[in-house]
C-alpha positions in Angstrom: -15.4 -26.6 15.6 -11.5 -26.0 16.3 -9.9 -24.9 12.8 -6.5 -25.5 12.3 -5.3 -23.5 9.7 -2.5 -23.9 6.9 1.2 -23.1 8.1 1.9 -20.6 5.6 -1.4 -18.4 6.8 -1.4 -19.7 11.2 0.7 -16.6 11.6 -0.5 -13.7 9.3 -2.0 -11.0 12.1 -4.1 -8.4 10.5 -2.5 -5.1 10.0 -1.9 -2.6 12.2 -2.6 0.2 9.8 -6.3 -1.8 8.7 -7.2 -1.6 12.6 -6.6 1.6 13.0 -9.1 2.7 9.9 -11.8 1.6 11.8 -11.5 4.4 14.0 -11.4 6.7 10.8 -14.7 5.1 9.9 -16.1 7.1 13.3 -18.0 10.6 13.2 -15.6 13.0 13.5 -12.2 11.0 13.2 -9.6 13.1 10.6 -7.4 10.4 9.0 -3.9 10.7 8.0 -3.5 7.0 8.2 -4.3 6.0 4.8 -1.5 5.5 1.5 -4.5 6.1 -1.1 -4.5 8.8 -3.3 -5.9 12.0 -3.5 -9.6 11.5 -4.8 -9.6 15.4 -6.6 -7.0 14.0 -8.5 -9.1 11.2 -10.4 -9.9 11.5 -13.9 -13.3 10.4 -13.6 -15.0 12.9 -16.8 -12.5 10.6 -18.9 -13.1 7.1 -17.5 -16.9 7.7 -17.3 -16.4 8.3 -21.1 -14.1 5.6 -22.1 -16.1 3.5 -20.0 -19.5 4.8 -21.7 -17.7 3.8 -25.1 -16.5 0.8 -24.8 -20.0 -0.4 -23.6 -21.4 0.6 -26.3 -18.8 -0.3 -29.3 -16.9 -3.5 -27.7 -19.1 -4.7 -24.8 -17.7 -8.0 -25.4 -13.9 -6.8 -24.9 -15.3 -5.0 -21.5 -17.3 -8.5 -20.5 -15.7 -11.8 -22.0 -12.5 -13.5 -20.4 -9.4 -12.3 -21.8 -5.4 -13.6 -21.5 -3.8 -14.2 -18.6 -0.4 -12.0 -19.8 -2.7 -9.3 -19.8 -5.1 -7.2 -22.7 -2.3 -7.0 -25.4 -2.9 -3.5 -26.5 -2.1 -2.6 -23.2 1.0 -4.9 -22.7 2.3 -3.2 -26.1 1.6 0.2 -24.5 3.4 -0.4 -21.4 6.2 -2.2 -22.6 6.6 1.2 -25.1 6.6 3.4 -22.0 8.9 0.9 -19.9 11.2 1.2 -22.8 11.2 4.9 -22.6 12.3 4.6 -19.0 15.0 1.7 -19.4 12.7 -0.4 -17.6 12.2 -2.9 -20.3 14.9 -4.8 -22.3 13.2 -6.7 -25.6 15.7 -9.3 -25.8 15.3 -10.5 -21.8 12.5 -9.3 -20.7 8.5 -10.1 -20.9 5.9 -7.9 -19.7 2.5 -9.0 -17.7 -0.5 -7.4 -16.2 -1.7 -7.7 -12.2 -4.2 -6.9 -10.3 -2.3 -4.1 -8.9 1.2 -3.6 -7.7 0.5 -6.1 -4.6 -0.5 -8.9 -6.8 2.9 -8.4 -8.5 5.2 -8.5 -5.5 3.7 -11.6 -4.3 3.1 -13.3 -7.5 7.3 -12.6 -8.0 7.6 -13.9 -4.4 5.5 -16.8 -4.7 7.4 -18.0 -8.2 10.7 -17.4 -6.8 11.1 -18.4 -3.1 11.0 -21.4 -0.9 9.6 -21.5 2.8 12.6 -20.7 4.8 14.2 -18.9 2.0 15.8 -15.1 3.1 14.0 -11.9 1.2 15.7 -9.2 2.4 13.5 -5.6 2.7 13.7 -2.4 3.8 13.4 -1.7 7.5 10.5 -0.1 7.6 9.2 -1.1 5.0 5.3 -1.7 3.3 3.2 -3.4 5.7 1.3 -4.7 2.7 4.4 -6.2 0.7 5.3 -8.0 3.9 2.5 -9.8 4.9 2.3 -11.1 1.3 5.9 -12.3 1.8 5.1 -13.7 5.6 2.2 -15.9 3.5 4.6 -17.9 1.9 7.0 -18.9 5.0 10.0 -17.2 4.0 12.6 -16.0 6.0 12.2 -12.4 6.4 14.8 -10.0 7.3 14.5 -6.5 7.8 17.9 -4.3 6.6 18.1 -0.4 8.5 16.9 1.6 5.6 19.6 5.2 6.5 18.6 8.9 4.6 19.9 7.9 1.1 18.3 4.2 1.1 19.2 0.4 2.5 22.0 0.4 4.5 24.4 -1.9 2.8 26.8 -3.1 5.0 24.0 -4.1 7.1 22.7 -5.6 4.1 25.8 -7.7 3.3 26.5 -8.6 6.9 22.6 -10.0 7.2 23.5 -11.7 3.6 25.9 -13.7 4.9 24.4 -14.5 8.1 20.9 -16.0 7.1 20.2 -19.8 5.4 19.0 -19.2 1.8 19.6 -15.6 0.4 17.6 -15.6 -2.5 15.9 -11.4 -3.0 15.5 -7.9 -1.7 12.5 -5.7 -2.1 13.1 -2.3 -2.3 10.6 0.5 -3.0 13.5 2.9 -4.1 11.5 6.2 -4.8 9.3 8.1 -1.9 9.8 4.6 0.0 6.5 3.4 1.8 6.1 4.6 4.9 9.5 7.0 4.9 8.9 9.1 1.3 12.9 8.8 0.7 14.6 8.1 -2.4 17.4 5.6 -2.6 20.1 7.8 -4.3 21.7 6.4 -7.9 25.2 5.6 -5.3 23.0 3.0 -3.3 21.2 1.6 -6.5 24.2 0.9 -7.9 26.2 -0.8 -4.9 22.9 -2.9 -4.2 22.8 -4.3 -8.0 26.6 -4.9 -7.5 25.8 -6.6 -4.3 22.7 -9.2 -6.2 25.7 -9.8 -8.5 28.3 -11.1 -6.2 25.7 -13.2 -4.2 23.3 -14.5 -7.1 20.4 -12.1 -5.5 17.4 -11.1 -7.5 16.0 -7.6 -6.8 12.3 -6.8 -6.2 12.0 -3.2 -7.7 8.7 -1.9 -6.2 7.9 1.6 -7.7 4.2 3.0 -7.3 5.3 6.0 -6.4 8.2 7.1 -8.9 5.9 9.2 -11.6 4.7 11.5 -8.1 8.0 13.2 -7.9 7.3 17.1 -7.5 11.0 18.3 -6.3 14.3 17.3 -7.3 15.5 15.2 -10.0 14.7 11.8 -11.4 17.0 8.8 -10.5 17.4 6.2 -12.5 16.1 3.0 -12.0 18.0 -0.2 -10.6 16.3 -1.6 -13.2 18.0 0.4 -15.9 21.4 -0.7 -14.5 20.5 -4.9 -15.3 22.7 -6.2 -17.5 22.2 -10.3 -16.0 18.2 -10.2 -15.7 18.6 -10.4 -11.7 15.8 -7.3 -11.4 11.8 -7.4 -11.0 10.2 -4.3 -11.9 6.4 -3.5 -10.3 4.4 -0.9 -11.7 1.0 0.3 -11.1 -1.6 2.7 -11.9 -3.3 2.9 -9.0 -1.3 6.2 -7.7 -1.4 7.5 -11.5 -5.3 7.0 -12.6 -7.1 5.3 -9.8 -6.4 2.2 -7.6 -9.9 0.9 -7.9 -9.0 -0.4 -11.2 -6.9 -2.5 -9.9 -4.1 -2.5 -12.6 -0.7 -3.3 -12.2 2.3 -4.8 -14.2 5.4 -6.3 -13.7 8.9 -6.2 -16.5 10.9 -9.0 -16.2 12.9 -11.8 -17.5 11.1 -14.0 -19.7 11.4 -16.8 -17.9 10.3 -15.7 -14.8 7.2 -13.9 -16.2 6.4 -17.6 -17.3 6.2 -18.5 -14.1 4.6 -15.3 -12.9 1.6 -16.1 -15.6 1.0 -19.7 -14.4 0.7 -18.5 -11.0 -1.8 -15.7 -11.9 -3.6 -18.5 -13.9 -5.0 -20.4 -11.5 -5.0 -17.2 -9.1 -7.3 -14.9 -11.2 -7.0 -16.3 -14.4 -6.4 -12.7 -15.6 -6.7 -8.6 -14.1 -10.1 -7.2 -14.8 -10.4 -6.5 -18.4 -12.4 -3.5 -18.4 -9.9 -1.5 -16.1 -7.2 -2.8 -18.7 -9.1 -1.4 -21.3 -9.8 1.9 -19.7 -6.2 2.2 -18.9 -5.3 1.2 -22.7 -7.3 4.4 -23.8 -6.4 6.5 -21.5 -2.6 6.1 -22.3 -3.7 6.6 -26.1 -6.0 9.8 -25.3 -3.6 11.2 -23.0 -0.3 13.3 -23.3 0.9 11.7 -19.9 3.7 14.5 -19.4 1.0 17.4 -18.6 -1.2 14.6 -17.1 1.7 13.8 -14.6 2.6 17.2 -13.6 -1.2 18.5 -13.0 -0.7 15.4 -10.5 2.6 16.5 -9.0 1.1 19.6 -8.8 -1.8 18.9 -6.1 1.0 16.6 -4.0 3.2 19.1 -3.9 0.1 21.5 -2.6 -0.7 19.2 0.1 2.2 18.0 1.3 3.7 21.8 1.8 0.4 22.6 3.4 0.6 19.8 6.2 4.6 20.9 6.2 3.8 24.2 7.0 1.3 23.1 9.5 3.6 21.1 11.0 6.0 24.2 11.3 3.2 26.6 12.8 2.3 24.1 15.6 4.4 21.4 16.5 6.0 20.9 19.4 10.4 21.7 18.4 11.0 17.9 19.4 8.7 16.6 16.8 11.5 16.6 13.4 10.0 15.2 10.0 11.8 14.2 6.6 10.5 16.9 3.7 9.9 14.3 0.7 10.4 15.1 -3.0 7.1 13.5 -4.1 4.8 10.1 -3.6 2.3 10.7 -0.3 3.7 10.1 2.6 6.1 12.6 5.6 7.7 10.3 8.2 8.1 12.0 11.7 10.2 11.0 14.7 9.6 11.7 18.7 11.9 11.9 20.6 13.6 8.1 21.9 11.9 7.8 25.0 8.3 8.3 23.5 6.2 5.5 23.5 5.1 5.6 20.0 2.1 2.9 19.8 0.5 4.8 23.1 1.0 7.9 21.3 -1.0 7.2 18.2 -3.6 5.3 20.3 -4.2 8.5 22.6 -4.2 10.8 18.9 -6.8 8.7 17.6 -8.7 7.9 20.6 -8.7 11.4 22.7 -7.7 13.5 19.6 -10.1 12.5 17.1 -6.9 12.1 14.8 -5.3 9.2 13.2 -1.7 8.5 12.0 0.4 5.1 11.8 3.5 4.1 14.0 6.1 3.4 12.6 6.7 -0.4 14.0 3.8 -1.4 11.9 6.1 -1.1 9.4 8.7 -3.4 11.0 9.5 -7.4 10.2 8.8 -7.5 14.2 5.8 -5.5 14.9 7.0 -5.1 18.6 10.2 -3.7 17.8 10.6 -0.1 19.3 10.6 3.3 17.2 10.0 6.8 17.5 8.3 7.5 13.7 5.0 7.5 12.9 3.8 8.1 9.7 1.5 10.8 8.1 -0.3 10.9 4.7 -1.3 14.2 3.1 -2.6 12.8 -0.1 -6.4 11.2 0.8 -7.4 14.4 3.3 -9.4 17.2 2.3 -7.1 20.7 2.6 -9.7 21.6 5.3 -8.8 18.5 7.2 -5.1 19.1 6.7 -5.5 22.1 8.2 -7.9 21.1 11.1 -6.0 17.9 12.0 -2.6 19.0 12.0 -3.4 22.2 14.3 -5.0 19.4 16.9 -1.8 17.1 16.5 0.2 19.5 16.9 -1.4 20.5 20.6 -1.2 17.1 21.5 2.4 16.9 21.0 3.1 20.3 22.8 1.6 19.2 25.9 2.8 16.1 26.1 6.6 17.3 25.1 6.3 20.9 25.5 7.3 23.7 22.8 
């Protein structure tokens, strides 16, 4: 039978970074293509025993359907820590749980935009983010993301050139798949920017409580005054993205929305990982929690770093991030970058992500590719690095 498929889905490709973690599934393959986490960082003593708990004293919390805005305990929780942050305002905004960070970019996107409406992103940007956004036939643009975050002219210019401006995504801490931080100049010009062309900002921040150098910025969030910014949060990076928890703070009205959407979606994010996550905020002083975490990626990342040092080829430059998972490394221009990661996987035994995969156009030409240091073993940091690092001195020399 011939299928013909909806419009919004005809198009979606599967991603580039998912086809190349079958090969990591092969005997012998090291991966540093993955974004998750870094397994000896899971509390799993205390969620075995909050989980052994609440089975035993509220097995019908754990079981039963619960709310779609999420359990409350944990809403109150989050909103209290949000608050903390300046990343929740009582009088404007409403809280509400996801399954996960992705569920609450696209749930934001879906209430908000139109097919052939404009959403602006980052350049690269989250392979994961965008294919959610491609779903729903929007228009979307990619902006040059420079050192310090989006490039705004470009930003402005491709604002006033495309049908139907309506939001920009931005994932302004340890960006997905670069690890740069938008600095508190650029959040400030792009809120001023939503302002004077009726924008609403996606803030996408998995990554901002992984910050082991440097100081905090603060977020765009913080800086709304006319409830034009979205604000995703997860614990995924933070306790362990097999729970499956996320949460967006936003204004009222388009939480609403957000809630009717995840109604007939999910009808509500699995209860038990709420509840775990509830008592693990109460049982947990989170500012020792947080920097025993910052603490193991600021271990492995210096240890690939050093690596890298020690035996890469000189024309092989990387971007030193101040926290979340990820180092972003450039070739030089005339490499061909999807050949090169097919020939370290394939010959190599070694797996890393080009860069276009992060791209609106997939075929668009780069030099990056990107490296993970957070899911490897230290022995397979080690071991996989030294290998790269031969393949790139013979094939560009010292």
């Amino acid at each position: 039978m011939q299928y013909q498929f909806a419009k919004n889905v005809d198009d979606l490709q599967p991603s580039a970074i998912r086809e190349i973690l079958k090969f990591t599934g092969m005997p012998g393959v090291i991966s540093f293509a993955a974004g998750s986490p870094a397994p000896e960082a899971f509390p799993v003593d205390s969620i075995q025993e909050i989980s052994k708990e609440l089975l035993e004293k509220e097995p019908a919390l754990a079981l039963q359907y619960n709310i779609t805005e999420g359990y409350p305990k944990l809403r109150e929780q989050l909103k209290a820590w949000m608050r903390e942050k300046q990343c929740f305002n009582e009088s404007m905004d409403e809280l509400i749980t996801t399954s996960g960070a992705q569920q609450a970019n696209e749930l934001s996107c879906k209430v908000l935009l139109d097919r052939g409406d404009t959403l602006f992103c980052e350049a690269p940007s989250f392979i994961g983010s965008l294919n959610a956004f491609r779903s729903y036939g929007v228009n979307l643009v990619g902006v040059p993301l420079e050192k310090d975050g989006m490039d705004l002219a470009a930003l402005e210019k491709a604002i006033q050139q495309n049908p139907n401006p309506k939001m920009v995504y931005v994932i302004p801490n340890f960006q997905n798949p670069t690890g740069r931080v938008m600095s508190l100049e650029k959040r400030k010009g792009l809120y001023k920017l939503a302002c004077q062309y009726n924008l609403i900002i996606l803030e996408d921040n998995p990554y901002g409580d992984l910050r082991f150098a440097g100081k905090n910025v603060p977020s765009i969030k913080s800086l709304d005054t006319e409830g034009r910014v979205i604000y995703t949060g997860s614990f995924s990076k933070i306790l362990a993205p097999g729970l499956r928890v996320g949460y967006v703070s936003a204004p009222k009205e388009i939480v609403s929305k957000i809630t009717v959407c995840k109604q007939v979606s999910d009808v509500h994010t699995n209860i038990w990982a709420q509840a775990v996550c509830s008592e693990f905020l109460e049982r947990t002083d989170m500012t020792p929690y947080l920097k025993k975490l910052q603490a193991v990626y600021r271990r492995k990342c210096h240890l690939m770093t050093d690596g890298i040092q020690q035996h890469f080829s000189s024309k092989v430059t990387y971007e030193m991030p101040e926290g979340g998972l990820f180092l972003w490394c450039t070739l030089p221009e005339d490499c061909d970058m999807p050949a090169f990661c097919k020939k370290a996987v394939e010959e190599y035994a070694v797996a890393v992500v080009p860069g276009n995969a992060f791209l609106v156009d997939e075929s668009a030409k780069t030099s990056s590719f990107r490296l993970n240091y957070s899911t490897p073993s230290d022995d397979q940091i080690v071991q996989g690095i030294e290998i790269l690092g031969k393949m790139t001195k013979e094939i560009l020399g010292a």
